[in-house]
N, C-alpha and C positions, 0 to 999 in steps of 0.2 A: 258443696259437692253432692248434698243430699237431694237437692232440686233437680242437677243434671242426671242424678242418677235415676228419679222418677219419671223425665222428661224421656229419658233412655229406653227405659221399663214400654212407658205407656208406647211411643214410635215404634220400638219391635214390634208391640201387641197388637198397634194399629193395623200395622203393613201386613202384617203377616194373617190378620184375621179378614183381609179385604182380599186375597189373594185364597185362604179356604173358603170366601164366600162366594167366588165366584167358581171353582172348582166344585162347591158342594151344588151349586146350580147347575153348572154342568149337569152332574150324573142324575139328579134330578129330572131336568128335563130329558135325559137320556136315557129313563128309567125303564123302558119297554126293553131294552137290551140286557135289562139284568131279573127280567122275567125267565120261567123255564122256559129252555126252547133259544132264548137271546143270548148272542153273543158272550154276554157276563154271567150267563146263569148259572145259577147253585151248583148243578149237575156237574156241571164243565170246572169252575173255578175252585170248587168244595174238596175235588179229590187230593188235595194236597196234604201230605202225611202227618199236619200240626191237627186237621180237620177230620181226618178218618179214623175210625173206629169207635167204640164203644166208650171209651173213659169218660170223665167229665169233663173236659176240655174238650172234645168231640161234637159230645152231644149239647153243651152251651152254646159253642159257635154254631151250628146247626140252627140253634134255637134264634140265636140273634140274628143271623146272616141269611138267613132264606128271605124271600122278596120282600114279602111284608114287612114283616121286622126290619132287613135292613133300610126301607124307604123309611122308617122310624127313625130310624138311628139318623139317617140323613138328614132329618129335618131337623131334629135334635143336636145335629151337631151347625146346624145353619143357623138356630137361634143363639147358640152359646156363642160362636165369632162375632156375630153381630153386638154379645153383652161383653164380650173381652171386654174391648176399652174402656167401658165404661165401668167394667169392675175394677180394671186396674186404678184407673182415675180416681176412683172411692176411696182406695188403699185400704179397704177391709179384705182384714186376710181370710177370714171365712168366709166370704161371698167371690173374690178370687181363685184361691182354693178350690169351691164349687164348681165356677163357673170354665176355671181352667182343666180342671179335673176330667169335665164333661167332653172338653172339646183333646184332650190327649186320647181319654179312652174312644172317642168316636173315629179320631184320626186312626190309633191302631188295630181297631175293627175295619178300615179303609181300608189298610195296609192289608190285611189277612183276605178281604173278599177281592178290592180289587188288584190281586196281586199280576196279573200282566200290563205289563205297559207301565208300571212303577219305573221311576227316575231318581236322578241327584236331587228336585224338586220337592219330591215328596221324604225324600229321606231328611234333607234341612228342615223341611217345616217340621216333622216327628221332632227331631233337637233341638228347636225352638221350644216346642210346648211342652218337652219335657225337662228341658232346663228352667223353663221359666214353673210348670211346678215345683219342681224339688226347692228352687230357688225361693220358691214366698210360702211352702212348706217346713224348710229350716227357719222360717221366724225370726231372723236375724240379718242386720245390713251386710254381713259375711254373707252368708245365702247367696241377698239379690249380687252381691257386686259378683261372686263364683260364677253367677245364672248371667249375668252379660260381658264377665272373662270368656266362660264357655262356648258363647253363642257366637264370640269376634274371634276366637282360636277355629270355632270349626267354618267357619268364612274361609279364614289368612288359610287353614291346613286344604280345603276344597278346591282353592282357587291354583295352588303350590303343587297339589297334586295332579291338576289338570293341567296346568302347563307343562309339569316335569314328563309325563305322558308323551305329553305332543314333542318338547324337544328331545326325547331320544328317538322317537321315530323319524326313520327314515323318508317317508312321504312329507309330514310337517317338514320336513328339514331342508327338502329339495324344493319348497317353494311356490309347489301348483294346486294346495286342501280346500283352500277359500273358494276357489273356483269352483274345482270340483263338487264340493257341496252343493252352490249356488246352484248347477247345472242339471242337480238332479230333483225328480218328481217331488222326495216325500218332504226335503227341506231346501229345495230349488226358489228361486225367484229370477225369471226368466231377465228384466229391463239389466237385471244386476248382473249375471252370467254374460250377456251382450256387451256390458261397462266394459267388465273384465277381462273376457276375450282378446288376445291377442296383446295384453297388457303384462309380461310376465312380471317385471321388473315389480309394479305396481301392485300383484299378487304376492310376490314374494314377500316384502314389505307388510301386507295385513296378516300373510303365516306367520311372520317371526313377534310382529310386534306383540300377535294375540297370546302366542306362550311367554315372550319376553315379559307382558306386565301380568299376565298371572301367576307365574313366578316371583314378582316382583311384589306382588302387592304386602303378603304378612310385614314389611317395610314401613308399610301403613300407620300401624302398630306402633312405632316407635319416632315417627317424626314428629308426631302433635300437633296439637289445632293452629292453624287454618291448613296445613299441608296436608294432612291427612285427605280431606276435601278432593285434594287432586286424585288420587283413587279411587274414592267415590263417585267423581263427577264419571270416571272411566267407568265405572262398574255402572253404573246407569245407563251410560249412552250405551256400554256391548250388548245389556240384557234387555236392553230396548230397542236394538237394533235385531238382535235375536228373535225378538217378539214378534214384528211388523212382520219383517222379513220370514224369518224360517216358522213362525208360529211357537216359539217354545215361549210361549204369554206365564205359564207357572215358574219358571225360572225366574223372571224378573221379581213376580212379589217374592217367592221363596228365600232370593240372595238378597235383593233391597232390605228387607226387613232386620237382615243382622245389621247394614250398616250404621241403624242407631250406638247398636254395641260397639264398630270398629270403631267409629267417633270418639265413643266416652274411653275407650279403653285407651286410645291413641292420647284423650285429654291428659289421664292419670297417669298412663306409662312413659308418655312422650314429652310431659310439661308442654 
């Protein structure tokens, strides 16, 4: 169990550091917007009451999060994803520790500057890196197994709360969301909206299924290996279908990356 459980470790660490590599290139190359002046600038994003005033807590983030500096941090947090796996693979806890370390606090300096336009996305990756520290910081196989209970509870709870959402409302319920979405600008895709058209029966069908099985999934959880699989394979094809289609590409690494932990936790709790 001690292999699956390193197999487990490193697959989180991978997904999810391949998913802040490509987010941290983002903003990278989109860095003229978080010049003064740009869209994300200090000016605009800084007045946030964790960031203003005089304390040290103020004057820190100031000091990290203005352009310069934070184009540091970014690149500093674009080296440590790319050493994730390779640290975890080593299983040296000091050099894990570090390298995980680097890449939480760079995340949570993300969170604080680029705090508009934050998502479900960016709130899982934060509880990946922070459970997967604390996790190979308590120094004990309690830790790690805690750090991938953790990471497959807040999947099964994300996924249960997003459905429970959609089936008490009133629009999910009446059967026409799917479309609706598809049909609009910011997460529209035109060929799809055309499918769908005039197809209600056929919409209603992908409203219900989409909350019925994420509702359904913490299930997962307790079926065990090979069933569990059948969850996963869903949660792939939705956040990959989300991706193509609507553009929500952080979503997929964000939620694939627990499924290493829904897996193993499903092996151990599920037989």
């Amino acid at each position: 169990m001690e292999s699956d459980r390193q197999v487990a470790l490193l697959s989180v660490a991978l997904v999810c550091a391949l998913g802040s590599a490509i987010s941290t290139l983002e903003w990278l190359a989109n860095r003229r917007q978080l010049r003064p002046g740009g869209l994300f600038g200090w000016e605009i994003v800084g007045s946030t009451p964790l960031a203003v005033g005089r304390r040290l807590r103020a004057r820190l983030l100031k000091r990290l999060l203005v352009y310069r500096s934070y184009v540091v941090v970014l690149l500093l947090r674009l080296a440590a994803v790319i050493l994730l796996p390779f640290a975890i693979w080593t299983q040296d806890r000091a050099i894990i520790l570090t390298v995980v370390g680097v890449v939480l606090l760079a995340t949570l300096l993300m969170n604080v500057r680029s705090i508009y336009g934050m998502d479900g996305s960016d709130q899982m990756t934060t509880q990946i890196y922070g459970a997967l520290f604390l996790g190979y910081a308590a120094g004990t196989t309690l830790g790690l197994e805690v750090a991938l209970w953790y990471i497959a509870a807040q999947a099964c709870l994300s996924y249960f709360t997003s459905g429970f959402a959609k089936a008490v409302s009133p629009q999910w319920r009446r059967g026409d969301n799917v479309f609706r979405i598809f049909n609009t600008r910011t997460y529209g895709f035109e060929p799809v909206a055309r499918v769908l058209h005039g197809r209600p029966h056929l919409v209603r069908v992908l409203d219900w299924s989409a909350f019925t099985v994420e509702m359904a999934f913490p299930i997962g959880l307790l079926v065990g290996y090979p069933a569990v699989l059948v969850f996963v394979a869903w949660g792939i094809g939705f956040h990959l279908m989300n991706a193509v289609i609507m553009g929500l590409n952080s979503f997929f690494w964000a939620f694939v990356a627990t499924y290493p932990a829904v897996i193993y936790v499903s092996m151990v709790a599920g037989g």
